[in-house]
C-alpha positions as a printed NumPy array, in Angstrom:
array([[ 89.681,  91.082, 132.429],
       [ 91.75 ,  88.689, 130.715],
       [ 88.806,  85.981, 129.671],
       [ 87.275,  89.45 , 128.041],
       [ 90.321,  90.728, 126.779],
       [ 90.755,  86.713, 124.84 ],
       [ 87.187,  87.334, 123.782],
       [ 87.486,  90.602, 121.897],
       [ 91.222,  88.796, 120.777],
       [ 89.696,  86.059, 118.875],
       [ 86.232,  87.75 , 117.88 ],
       [ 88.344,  90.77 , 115.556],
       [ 90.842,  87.847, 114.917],
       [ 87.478,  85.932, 113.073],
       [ 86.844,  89.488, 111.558],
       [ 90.153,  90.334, 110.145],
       [ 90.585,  86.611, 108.409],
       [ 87.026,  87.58 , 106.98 ],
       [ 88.378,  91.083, 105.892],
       [ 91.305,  88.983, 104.549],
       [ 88.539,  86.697, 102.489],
       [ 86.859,  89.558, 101.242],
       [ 89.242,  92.064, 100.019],
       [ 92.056,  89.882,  98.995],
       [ 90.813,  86.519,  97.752],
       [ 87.046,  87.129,  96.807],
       [ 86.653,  91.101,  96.435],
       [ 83.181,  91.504,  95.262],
       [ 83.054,  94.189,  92.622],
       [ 79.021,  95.44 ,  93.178],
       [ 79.954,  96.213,  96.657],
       [ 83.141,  98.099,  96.33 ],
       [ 82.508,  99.721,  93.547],
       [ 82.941, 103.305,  94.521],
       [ 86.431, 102.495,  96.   ],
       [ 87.195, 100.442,  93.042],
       [ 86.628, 103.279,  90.718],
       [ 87.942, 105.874,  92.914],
       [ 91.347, 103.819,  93.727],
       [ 91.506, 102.885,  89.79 ],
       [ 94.598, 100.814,  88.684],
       [ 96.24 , 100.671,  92.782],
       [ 92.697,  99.267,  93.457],
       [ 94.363,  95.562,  93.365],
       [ 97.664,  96.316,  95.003],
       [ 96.04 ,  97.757,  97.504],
       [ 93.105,  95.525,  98.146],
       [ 95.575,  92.964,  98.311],
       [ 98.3  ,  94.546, 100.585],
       [ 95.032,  95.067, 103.385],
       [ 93.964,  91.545, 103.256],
       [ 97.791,  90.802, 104.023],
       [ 97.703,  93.06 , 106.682],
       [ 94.552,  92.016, 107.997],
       [ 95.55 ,  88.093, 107.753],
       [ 98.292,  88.935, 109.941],
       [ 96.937,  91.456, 112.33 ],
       [ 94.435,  88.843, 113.36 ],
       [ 96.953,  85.813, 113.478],
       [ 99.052,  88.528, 115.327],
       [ 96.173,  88.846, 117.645],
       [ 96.019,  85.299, 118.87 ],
       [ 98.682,  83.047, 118.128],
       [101.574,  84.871, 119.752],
       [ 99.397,  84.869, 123.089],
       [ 98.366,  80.814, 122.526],
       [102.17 ,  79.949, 122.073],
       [103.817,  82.385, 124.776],
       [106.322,  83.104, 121.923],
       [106.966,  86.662, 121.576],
       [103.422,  87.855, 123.352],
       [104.848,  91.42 , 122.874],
       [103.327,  90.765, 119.054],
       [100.187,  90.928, 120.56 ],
       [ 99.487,  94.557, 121.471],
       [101.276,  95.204, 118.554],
       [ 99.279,  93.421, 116.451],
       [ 96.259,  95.133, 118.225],
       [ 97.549,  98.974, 117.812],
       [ 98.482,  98.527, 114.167],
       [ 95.052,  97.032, 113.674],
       [ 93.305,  99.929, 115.269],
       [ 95.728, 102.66 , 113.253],
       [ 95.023, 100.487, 109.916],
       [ 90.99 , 100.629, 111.289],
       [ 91.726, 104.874, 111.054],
       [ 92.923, 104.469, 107.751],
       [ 89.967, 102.591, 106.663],
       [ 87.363, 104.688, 107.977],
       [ 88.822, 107.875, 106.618],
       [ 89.008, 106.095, 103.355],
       [ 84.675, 104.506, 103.248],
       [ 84.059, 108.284, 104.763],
       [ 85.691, 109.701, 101.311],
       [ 83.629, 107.23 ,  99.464],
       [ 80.074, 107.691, 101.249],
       [ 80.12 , 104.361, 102.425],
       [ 78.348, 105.254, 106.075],
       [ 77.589, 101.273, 106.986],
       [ 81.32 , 100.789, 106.932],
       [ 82.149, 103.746, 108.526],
       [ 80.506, 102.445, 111.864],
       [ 82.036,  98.998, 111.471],
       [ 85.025, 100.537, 111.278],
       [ 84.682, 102.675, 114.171],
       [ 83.518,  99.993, 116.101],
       [ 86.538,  97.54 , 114.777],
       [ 88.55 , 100.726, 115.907],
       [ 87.807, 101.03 , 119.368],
       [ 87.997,  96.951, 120.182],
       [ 91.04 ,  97.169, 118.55 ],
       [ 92.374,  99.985, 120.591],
       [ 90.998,  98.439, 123.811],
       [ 92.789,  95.252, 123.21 ],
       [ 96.121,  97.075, 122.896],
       [ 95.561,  98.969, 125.721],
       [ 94.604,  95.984, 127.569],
       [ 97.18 ,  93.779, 126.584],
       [100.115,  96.435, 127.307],
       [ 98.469,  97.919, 130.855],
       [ 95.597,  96.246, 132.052],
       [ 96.668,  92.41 , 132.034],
       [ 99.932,  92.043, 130.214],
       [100.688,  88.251, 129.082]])
């Protein structure tokens, strides 16, 4: 369980530095333009307060674990992930946005499964 639990660790860890890419550095305006004009003027804040958050939910997911150095950061790191994952798929359901509504879900539940694996199933 642990080899799979590393797995799904460093797979949403790629993800979330992409998320990170996307949102905060190189937002592309054609594809988030509904949340762009539904957010208006917070629309930069906030795109680049969840590329922070993703940046460090995936370092959170891996580096704490590599090091041994506070490895409680890890299931941490994986349950905010998964809560900030329900905050983003409430938000593309509001905007119509049904492809990124099942990423999200799907993000979600890996998320939630590595926090629940990391805290009961095989604790580091």
């Amino acid at each position: 369980m642990n080899i799979v639990l590393w797995v799904l660790q460093v797979a949403l860890a790629v993800k979330l530095v992409s998320v990170a890419y996307t949102h905060g550095i190189r937002p592309d305006p054609t594809k988030m333009e509904r949340g762009l004009q539904r957010l208006g003027a917070a629309a930069r804040p906030l795109l680049t307060l969840i590329a922070v958050a993703a940046f460090l939910g995936g370092v959170g997911l891996v580096l704490p674990a590599l090091t041994g150095i506070m490895t409680w950061l890890t299931p941490l790191s994986a349950a905010a992930l998964a809560l900030m994952m329900l905050v983003a798929i409430g938000f593309h359901v509001a905007c119509r946005e049904t492809p990124n509504v099942v990423v999200g879900l799907v993000l979600f539940v890996l998320a939630a499964f590595v926090a629940y694996g990391r805290w009961v199933i095989a604790p580091q």
